[in-house]
C-alpha positions in Angstrom: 56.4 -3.1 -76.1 59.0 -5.0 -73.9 57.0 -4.9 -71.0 53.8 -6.1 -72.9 56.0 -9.2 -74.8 57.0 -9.9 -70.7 53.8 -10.2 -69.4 52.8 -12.4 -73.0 55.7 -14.9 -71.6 54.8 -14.7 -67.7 51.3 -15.5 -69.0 52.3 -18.4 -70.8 54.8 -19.6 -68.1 51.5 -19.8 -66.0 49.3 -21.3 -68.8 52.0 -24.2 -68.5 52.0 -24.4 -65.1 48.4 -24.4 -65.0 48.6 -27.6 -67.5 51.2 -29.2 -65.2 48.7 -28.7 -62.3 45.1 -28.4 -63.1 45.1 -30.7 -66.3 46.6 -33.7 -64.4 43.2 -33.8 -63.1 41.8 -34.8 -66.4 44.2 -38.2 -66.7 44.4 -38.8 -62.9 41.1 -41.0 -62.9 42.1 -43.1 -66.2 45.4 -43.5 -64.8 44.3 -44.9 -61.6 42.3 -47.1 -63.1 45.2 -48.7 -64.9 42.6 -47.7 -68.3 46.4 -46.1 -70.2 49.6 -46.3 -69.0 50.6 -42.2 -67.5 52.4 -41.2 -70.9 49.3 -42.3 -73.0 47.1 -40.7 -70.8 49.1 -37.1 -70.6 49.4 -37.3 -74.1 45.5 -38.0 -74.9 45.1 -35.0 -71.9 47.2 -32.7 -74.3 45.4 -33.5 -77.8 42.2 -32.8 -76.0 43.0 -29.7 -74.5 44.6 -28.3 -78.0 41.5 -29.5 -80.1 38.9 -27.1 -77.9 40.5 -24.5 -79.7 37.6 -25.6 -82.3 35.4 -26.5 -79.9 34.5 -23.7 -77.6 34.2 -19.9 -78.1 36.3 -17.0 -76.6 33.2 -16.5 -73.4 36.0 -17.5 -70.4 38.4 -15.2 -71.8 36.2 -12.3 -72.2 34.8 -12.8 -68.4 39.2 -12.4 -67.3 39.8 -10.0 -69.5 36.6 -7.7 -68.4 34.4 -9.4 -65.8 36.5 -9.5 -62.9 38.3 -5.4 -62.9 37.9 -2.5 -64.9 39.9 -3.0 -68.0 40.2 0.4 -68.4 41.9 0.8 -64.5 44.6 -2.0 -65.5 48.4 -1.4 -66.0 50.8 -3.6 -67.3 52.7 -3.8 -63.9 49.6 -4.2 -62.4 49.1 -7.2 -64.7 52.7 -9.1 -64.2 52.1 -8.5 -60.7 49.3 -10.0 -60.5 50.5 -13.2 -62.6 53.8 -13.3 -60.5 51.7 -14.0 -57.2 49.0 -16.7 -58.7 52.3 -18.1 -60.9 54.0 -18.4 -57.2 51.1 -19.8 -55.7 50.3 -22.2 -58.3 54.1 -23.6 -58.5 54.1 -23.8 -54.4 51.2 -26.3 -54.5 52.1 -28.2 -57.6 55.6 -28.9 -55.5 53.4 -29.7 -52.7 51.1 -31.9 -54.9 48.1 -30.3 -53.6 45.5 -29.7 -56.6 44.1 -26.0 -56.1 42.4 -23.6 -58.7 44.4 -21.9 -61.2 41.6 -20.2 -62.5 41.1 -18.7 -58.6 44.8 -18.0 -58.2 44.3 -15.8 -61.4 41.3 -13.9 -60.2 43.1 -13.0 -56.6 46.4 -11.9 -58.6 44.1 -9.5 -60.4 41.8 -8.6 -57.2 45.0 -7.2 -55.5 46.3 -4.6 -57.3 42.9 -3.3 -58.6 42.0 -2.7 -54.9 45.4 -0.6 -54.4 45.3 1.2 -57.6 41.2 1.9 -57.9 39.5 0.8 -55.0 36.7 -1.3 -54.5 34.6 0.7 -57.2 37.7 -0.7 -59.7 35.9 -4.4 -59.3 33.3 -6.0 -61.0 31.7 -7.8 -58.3 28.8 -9.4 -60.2 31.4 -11.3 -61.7 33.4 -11.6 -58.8 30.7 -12.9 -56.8 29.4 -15.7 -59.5 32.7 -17.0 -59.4 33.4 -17.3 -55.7 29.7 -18.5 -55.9 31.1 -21.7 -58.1 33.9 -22.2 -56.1 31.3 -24.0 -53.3 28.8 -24.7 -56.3 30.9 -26.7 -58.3 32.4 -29.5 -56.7 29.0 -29.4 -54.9 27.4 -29.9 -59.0 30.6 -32.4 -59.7 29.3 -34.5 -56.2 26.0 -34.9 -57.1 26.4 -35.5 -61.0 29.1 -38.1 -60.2 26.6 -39.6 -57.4 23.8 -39.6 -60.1 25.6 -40.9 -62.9 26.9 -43.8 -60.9 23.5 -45.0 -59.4 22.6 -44.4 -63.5 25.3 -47.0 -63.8 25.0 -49.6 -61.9 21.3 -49.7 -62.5 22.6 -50.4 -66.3 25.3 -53.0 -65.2 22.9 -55.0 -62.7 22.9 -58.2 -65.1 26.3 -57.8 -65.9 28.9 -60.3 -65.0 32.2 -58.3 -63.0 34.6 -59.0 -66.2 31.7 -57.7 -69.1 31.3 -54.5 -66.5 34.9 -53.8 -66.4 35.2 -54.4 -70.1 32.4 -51.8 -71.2 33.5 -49.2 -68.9 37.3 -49.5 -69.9 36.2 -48.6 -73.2 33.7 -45.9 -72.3 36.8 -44.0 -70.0 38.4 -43.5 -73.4 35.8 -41.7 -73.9 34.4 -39.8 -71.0 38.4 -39.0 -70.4 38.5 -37.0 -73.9 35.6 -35.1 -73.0 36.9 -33.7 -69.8 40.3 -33.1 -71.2 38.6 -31.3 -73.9 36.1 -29.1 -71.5 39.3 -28.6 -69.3 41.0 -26.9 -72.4 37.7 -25.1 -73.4 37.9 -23.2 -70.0 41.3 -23.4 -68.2 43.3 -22.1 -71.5 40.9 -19.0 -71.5 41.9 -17.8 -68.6 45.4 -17.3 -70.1 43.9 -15.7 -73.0 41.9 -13.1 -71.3 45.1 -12.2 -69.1 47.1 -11.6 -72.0 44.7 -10.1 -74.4 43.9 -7.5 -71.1 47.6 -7.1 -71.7 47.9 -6.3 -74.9 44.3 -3.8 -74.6 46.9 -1.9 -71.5 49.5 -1.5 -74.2 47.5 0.1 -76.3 47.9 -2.5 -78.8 44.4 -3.8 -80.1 42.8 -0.3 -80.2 39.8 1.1 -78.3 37.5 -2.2 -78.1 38.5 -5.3 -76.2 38.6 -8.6 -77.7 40.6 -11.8 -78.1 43.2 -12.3 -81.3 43.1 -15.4 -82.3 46.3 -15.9 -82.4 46.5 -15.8 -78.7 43.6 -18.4 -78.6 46.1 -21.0 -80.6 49.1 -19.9 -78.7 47.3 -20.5 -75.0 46.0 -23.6 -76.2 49.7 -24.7 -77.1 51.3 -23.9 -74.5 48.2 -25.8 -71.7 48.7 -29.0 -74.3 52.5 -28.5 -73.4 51.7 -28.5 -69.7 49.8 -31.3 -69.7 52.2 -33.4 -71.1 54.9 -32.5 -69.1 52.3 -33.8 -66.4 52.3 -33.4 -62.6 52.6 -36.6 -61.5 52.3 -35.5 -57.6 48.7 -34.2 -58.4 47.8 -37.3 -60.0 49.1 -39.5 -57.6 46.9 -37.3 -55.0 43.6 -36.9 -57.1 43.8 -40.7 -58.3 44.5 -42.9 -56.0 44.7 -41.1 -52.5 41.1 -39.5 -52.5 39.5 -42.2 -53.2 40.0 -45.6 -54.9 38.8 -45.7 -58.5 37.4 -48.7 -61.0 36.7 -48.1 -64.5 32.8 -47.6 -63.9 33.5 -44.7 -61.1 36.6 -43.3 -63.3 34.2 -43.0 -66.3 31.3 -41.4 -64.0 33.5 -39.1 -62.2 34.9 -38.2 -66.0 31.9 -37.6 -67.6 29.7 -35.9 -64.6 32.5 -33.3 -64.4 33.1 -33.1 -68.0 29.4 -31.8 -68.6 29.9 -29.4 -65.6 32.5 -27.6 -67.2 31.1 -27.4 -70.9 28.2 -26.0 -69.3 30.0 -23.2 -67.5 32.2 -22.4 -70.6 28.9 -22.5 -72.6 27.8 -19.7 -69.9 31.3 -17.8 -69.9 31.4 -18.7 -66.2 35.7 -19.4 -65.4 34.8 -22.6 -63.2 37.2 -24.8 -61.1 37.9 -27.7 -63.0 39.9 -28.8 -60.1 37.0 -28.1 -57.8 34.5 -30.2 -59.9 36.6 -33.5 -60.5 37.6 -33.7 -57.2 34.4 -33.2 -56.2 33.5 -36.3 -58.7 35.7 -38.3 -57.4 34.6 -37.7 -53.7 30.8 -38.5 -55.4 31.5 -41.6 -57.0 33.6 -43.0 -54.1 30.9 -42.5 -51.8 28.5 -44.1 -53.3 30.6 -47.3 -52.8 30.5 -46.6 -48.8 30.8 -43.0 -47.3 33.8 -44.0 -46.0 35.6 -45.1 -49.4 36.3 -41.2 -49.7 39.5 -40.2 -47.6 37.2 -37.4 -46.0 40.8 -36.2 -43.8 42.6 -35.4 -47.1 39.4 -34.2 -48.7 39.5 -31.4 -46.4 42.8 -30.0 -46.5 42.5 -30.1 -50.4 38.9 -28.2 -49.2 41.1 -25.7 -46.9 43.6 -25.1 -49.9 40.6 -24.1 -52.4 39.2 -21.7 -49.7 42.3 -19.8 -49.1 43.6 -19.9 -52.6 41.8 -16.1 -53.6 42.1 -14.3 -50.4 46.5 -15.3 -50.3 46.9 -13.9 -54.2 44.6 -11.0 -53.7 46.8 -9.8 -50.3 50.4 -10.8 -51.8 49.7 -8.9 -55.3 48.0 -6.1 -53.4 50.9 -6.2 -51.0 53.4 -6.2 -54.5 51.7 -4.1 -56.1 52.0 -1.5 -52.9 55.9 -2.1 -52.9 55.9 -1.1 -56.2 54.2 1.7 -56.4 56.2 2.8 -53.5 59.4 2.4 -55.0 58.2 4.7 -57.9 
């Protein structure tokens, strides 16, 4: 039971981190747009994420908990191995204010030691592949979207004077910010939930059938709300204002476009990057202003981040998890 109520605390310690990280991308585009002040914004951010607990059902969590290794393979060391290496990961690039994928942290830290303890026939690669898959797909659907919605926009806006444009979309960003903060929480919180209700299924503790208490669901949306209002103000600053500069007509494209990209993938069960797709927003609307709005330099070390974020959890929790089992 100790080891299990552990690994419940490690996963929340992550949940936070994740809110301190990956959440910030949900105020950075209102904040840099000068829409709320950053305390307003972080603590709209944290609202939102809390109230998807009503919004969104239990798919993300199911897909951790049994679409990434065989449940029935998984130990509790395993598990807090695992969450120590994407928990590490994740605090190393928060420091660095780089934004990277919690959810992809989580999915190497699990990857590692089910390759040491079971082998490759230990994995569920279906579900394995579909989420590397979305790792190019969805800043790629978060691009084009926030391309789209923008030449949607100004199309709208084309009689407008500068001050009745800025005016509407000020108002709208209220909006389109709430909705990703609340598709954020509908998928980034589930990841936390899976890992612990895995947990508590290794313990022996919800019987023979795998599921979700719902009492984890509250307590993992909690603790992501938590997260986001202690903020990361690094990542914001990065995602906000260095990537590209915003207005309120791009902040509420960029908002929305990768709002609906993540609803969708919940809706679907599918653990998307909601760093992946905002950033990849962002990059959209800002082009559209002139290719060279986007700060295509930074851009791609943020890119080079994402792309090694699996592959360095899955070798240090393998390479853990082989220490471990050595010292046994």
């Amino acid at each position: 039971m100790a080891i299990v109520i552990s690994i419940v605390v490690i996963a929340l310690i992550f949940d936070l981190l994740n809110g301190m990280n990956d959440a910030a991308n949900s105020i950075a585009t209102i904040v840099s747009t000068k829409v709320l002040k950053p305390k307003q914004a972080v603590l709209l951010a944290a609202l939102c994420n809390f109230a998807a607990l009503f919004v969104f059902e239990l798919k993300v969590a199911n897909t951790i908990g049994k679409g990434v290794v065989d449940p029935n393979i998984v130990t509790l060391p395993m598990i807090a191995i695992g969450l120590f290496s994407a928990g590490f990961w994740l605090w190393l690039t928060t420091f660095l204010g780089i934004p990277i994928s919690a959810s992809h942290s989580l999915v190497g830290g699990l990857i590692g030691p089910a390759l040491i303890q079971g082998g490759i026939s230990s994995l569920n690669l279906s579900g394995i592949t579909k989420i590397v898959i979305f790792i190019f797909l969805s800043p790629l659907l978060g691009f084009l979207l926030g391309l789209l919605l923008m030449i949607i926009s100004y199309w709208l806006i084309k009689n407008k004077t500068p001050y009745k444009v800025d005016s509407i979309f000020r108002k709208l960003q209220l909006i389109s910010a709430s909705l990703f903060s609340i598709s954020h929480g509908g998928n980034d919180a589930q990841k936390t939930m899976g890992i612990i209700a895995i947990a508590l299924y290794s313990g022996g503790l919800l019987g023979e059938k795998f599921y979700v208490p719902y009492w984890v669901a509250i307590l993992s949306y909690l603790t992501i709300a938590v997260g986001t209002y202690l903020g990361g103000w690094k990542v914001i600053e990065t995602m906000g204002h260095k990537v590209t500069k915003l207005k309120p007509i791009s902040g509420f494209s960029a908002e929305t476009s990768a709002g609906l990209s993540i609803i969708l993938a919940s809706v679907l069960g599918i653990p998307i990057s909601t760093t992946h797709t905002i950033a990849g927003s962002i990059m959209g609307v800002g082009s559209i202003q002139r290719f060279t709005a986007v700060k295509w330099g930074l851009a791609g070390k943020i890119f080079i981040a994402w792309i090694i974020t699996i592959p360095f959890t899955t070798l240090t929790s393998a390479l853990c998890y082989y220490i471990y089992l050595l010292l046994q």
